[in-house]
N, C-alpha and C positions, 0 to 999 in steps of 0.2 A: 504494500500500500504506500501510494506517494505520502509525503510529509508536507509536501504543497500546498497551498489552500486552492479548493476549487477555484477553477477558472471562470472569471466573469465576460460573459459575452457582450453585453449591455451599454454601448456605450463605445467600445473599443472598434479597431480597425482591423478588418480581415485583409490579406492578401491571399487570394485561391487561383492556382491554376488546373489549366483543364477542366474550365470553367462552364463551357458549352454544351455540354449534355455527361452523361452518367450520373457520377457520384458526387462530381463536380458541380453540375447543374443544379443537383437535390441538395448541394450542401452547400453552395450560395442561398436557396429557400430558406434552408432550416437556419444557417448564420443570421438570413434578412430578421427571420420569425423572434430569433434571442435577443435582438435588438443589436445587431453588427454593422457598421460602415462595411461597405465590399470596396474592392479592388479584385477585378476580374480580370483573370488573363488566358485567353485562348488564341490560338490561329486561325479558327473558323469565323469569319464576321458575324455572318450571319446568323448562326445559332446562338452567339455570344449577347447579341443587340437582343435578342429574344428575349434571353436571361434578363437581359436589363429591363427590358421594360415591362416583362411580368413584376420583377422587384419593387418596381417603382410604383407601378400601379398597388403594389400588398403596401409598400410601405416608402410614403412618400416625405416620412420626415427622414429619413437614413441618404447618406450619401453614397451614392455607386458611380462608382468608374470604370469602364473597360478599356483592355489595349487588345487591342488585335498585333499579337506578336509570335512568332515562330522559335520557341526554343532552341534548334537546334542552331542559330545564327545566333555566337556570340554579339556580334555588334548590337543586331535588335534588340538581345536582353539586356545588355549595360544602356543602352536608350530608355528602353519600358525601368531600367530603376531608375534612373536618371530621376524621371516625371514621377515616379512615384514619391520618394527621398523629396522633391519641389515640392508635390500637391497634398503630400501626408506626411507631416512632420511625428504623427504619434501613431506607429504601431504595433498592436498585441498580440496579434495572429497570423504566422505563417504556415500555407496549409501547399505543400508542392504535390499535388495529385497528377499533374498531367504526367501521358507513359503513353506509347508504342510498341509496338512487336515487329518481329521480322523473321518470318520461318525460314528455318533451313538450316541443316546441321552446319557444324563450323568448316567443312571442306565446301560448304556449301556458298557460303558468303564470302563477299569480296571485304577488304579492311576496309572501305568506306560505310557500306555496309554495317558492317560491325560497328563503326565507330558511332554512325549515325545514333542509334539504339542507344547506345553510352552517354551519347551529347544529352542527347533528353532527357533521359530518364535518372540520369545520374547525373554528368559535370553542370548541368543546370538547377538543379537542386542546391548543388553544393554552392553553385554562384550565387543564387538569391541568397541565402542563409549566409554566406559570408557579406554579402553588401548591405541585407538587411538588419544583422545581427547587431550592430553599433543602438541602432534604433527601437529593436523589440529591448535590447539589455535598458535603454532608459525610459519603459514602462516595467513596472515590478508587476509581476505574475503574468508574464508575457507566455508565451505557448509556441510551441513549432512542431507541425505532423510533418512525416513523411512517408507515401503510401508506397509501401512497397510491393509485395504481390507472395498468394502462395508457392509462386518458383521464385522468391527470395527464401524459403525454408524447406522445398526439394527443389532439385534442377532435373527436369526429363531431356533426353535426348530430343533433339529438333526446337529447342530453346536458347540457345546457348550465350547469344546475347543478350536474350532479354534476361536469363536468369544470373548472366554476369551482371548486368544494371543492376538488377533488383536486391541481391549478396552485397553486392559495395555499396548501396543504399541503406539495405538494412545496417552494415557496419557502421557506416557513417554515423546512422542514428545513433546507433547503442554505444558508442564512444561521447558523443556530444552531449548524452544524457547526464550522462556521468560527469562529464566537463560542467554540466552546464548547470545541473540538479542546487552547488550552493548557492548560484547565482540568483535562483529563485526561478528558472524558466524550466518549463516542463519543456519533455520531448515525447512526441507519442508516433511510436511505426506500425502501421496498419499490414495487415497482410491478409486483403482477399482471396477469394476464390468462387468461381462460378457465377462471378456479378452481371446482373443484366446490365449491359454498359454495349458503347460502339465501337470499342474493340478489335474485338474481330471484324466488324467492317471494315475497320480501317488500316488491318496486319497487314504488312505490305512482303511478299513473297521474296527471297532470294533471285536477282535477275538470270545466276547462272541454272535454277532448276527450269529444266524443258516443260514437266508437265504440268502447266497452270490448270487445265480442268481438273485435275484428278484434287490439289491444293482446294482449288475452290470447292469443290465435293467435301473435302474431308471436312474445310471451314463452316460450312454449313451443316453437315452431320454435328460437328464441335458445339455450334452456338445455341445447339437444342437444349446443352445442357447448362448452358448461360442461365438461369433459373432467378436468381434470390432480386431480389428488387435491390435499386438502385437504391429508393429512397429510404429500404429499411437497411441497406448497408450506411448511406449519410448518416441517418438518427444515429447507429450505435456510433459512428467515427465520433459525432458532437459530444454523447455524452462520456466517449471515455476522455475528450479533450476534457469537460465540467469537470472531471472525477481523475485529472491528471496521470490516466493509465499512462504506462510505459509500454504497454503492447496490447493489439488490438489482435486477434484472428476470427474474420467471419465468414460463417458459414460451415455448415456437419462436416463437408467436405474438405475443407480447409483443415477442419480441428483434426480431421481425423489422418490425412497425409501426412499435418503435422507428428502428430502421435508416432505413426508409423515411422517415419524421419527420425525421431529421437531413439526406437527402440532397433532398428534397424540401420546406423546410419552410413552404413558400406555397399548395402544388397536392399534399398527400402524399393527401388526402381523393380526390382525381380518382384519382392513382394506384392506391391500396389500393382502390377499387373497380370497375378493370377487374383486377388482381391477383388478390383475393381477396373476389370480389361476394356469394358468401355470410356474410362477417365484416361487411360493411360493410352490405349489406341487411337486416342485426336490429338494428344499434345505436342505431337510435331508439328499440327495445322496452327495453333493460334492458344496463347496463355489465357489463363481462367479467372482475369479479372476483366 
């Protein structure tokens, strides 16, 4: 149990990306709902502008800001802090949600490729948090998620950047926690699995694998099992933020590879695929957040 005192939403400044739909989307709502200032950051306009102006309309005395910005381009993200650092001088909450996939085992990806995945999902995590970190440390009971994914606590074959992002993600956190726990800032690392999210729509395939129909087959078989709602993954992420958890895992699914990962942790891949041969037979198409 954290020693923290719950976190107050009320009044404070959220910064969330991968803000345009998922967990993202549903957790701009439920931040708007606790009484949070947003700052939204996606690369989708469109879906982004949406976000806002559903917010605005639920709640029209809160301030919300979007950047339509592209994580993987360092330039644009030291830009989008830039304006944020000008237009927010007091922030309490940083929530780095956004993340991508890219199938294909590792003989399978080129190193751009690979790096891609890394820039996102990781070296831009770590960038906000360093540029923002000055700024949440001078709010006391400041907060910082970072979502990392159920292949940050096993890695399956045909993941292997994403589940290297999501391992140096999770490290990241659980170093900084501990860095940061006297400071008085929590850290919370989520790690879903099975979320109804766009995701897999948006897993972008290895250029050197030939057979895209067979990928697109498996992706679709895969997203049947996408299941748990988006917005009851947001609600628990908000309240273990309230309740200063250090680690989030949602969904049976998630608890449960977790589990098997701990009791297994040389051979859990052999296991979980006479276990549950349907979960482990699509995870070269597309990860389970």
């Amino acid at each position: 149990m954290s020693l923290l005192r719950p976190y107050r939403f009320a009044g404070g400044t959220a910064v969330l990306t991968g803000a345009a739909s998922g967990m993202g989307e549903q957790m701009a709502y439920g931040l708007a709902a606790r009484g949070s200032n947003l700052v939204l950051l996606d690369r989708d306009a469109e879906r982004l502008n949406n976000v806002v102006h559903i917010v605005r309309d639920r709640h029209p005395d809160l301030r919300v800001h979007a950047l339509v910005v592209d994580l993987a381009h360092q330039d644009a993200l030291d830009t989008a802090v830039e304006q944020i650092l000008v237009d927010h001088p007091r922030i309490t909450l940083l929530v780095n949600n956004a993340g991508v996939a890219m199938d294909g085992w590792f003989e399978d990806l080129s190193a751009e490729e690979f790096d891609w995945v890394v820039r996102i999902n990781f070296h831009a995590p770590v960038a906000l948090t360093r540029r923002l970190l000055p700024i949440l440390r001078s709010s006391p009971g400041s907060h910082i998620v970072n979502v990392s994914s159920l292949f940050g606590l096993i890695a399956p074959p045909g993941q292997v950047a994403y589940a290297s992002s999501k391992y140096a993600l999770r490290g990241f956190s659980e170093a900084l926690r501990h860095e940061l726990a006297p400071q008085a800032i929590g850290v919370t690392t989520v790690h879903p699995g099975g979320i109804r999210t766009r995701i897999s729509e948006s897993a972008r395939i290895a250029a050197s694998l030939a057979d895209k129909q067979s990928g697109n087959a498996g992706s679709a078989s895969f997203d049947k099992m996408l299941t748990y709602p988006a917005d009851r993954a947001a609600a628990g992420i908000l309240d273990a933020i309230a309740k200063r958890k250090g680690r989030v895992v949602i969904t049976q699914l998630a608890i449960f590879a977790d589990i098997v990962g701990r009791i297994f942790p040389s051979t859990y891949w052999t296991v979980l695929s006479r276990l549950r041969p349907s979960a482990t037979g699509a995870s070269r198409v597309t990860p389970t957040r």
